[in-house]
N, C-alpha and C positions, 0 to 999 in steps of 0.2 A: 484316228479319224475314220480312218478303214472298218473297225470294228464297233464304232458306234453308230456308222451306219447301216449294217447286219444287222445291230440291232433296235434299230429306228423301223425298219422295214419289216422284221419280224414281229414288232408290237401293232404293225399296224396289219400284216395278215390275220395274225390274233384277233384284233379288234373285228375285224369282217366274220373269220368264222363263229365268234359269238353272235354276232349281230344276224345272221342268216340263222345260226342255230336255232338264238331266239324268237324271229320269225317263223319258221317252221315249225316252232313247238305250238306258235300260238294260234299257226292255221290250222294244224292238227286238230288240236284238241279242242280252241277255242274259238274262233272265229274263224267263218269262210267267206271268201266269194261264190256269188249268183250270178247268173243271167234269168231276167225274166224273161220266159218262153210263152207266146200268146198272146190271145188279149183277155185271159177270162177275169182279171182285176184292172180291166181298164174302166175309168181316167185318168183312176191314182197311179197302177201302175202298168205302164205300157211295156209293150213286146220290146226286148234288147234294152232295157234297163238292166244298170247291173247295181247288185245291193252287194252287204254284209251283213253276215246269218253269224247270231250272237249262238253258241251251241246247248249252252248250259240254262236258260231262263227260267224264271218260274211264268208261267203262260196264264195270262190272264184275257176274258173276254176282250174283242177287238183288236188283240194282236195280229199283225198280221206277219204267219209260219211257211215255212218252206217244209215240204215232206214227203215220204217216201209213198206216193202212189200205188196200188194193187197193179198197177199194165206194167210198174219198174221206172216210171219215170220220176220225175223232182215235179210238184205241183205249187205256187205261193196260189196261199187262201188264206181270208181271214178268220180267227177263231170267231162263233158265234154263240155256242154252247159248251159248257163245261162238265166234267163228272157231275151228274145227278140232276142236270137243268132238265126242264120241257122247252121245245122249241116250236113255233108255232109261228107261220104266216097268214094273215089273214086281208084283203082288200089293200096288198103293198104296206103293210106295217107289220113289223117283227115282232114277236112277243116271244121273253124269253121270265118260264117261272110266272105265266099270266101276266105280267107286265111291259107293258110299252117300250122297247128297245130302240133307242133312239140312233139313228145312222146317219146322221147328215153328211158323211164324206158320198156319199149316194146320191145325194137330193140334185144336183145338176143332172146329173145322168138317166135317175130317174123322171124327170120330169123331161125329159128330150126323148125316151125311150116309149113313154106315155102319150106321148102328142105325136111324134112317127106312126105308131103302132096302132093305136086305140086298144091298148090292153095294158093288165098286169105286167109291171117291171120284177117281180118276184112272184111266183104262181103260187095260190092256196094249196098251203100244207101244216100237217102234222106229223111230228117223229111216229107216231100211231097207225101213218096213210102212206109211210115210205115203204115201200121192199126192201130198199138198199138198207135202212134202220131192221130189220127185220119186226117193222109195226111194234120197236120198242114205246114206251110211253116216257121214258129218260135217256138223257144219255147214260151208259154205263160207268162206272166207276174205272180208271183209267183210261177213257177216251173222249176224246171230244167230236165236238159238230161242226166242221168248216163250210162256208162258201167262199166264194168270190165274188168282188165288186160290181161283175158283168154279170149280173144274175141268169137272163135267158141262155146265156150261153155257156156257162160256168159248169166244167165237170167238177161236182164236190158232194160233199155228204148227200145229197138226195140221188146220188147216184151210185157213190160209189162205198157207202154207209161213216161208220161213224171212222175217224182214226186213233189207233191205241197210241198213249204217248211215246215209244218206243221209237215208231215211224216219224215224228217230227223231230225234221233234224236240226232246227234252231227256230227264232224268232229274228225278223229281220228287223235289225237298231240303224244302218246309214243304206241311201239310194245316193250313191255318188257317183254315176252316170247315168244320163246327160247332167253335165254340171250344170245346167240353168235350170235344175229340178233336184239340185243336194238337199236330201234334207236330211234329219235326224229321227226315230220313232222310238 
């Protein structure tokens, strides 16, 4: 009896240290937690939100990335230009490639930003009129063009220029805090 419960209790240490091992591997490599720090993506995402950052994705416009900022900090911004796109704001509408880039996760906040203010919720630009672009006319082939949801006040590409994919350290797939805002992306 003595000795098969050594070894009841040994299979179930077992059991744990795979079960953390495998955890670990998957934070490493695969998935992490975030805190969102700020407001420069608020409605969608507010200050002390915490997500999970898929590490591996393939990054497609409107993602919304976690990445490694030029000051050293962690930035979430959403993707708006890809390798080889023109990006172009014009009277609050987007254009990405000359084409109308539709944002409706915007439109509440834009239009509450517009009736406060009496101005542009996203100021007239072109990748051509940026500094931080270095007045490129595309994005570059490995890097993209981020902003944030909180356009006036959003530090991102028209600031801080384009980012090489190297510096995005995933794409964020769950906001599982505050749980009355879980969602999925």
């Amino acid at each position: 009896m003595k000795n098969e419960t050594v070894k009841s209790w040994l299979w179930v240490v077992i059991d744990v240290v795979v079960i953390v091992g495998v955890a670990l591997l998957l934070r490493t490599f695969l998935i992490t937690p975030h805190n969102v720090d700020g407001p420069s993506m608020e409605p969608n995402f507010m200050d002390k939100d915490r997500v999970l950052v898929w590490r591996h994705p393939t990054l497609k416009r409107g993602n919304v990335v976690i990445l490694h900022a030029p000051d050293g900090s962690l930035y979430i911004k959403r993707i708006i230009g890809l390798p080889g796109d023109t990006v172009t704001s014009k009277d609050d509408v987007m254009y990405v490639n000359g084409k109308k880039y539709s944002e409706p996760y915007l439109n509440s906040y834009k239009t509450q930003w517009a009736d406060d203010n009496n101005g542009l919720f996203t100021q007239n630009f072109s990748l051509s009129t940026l500094k931080a672009t270095n007045y490129a006319k595309k994005v570059p082939k490995g890097d993209y063009f981020v902003m944030g949801d909180n356009r006036p006040i959003s530090k991102d590409s028209r600031l801080i220029g384009f980012v090489p994919r190297a510096k995005i350290e995933g794409k964020v797939v769950w906001r599982y805090w505050p749980l009355n805002k879980w969602s999925v992306y």
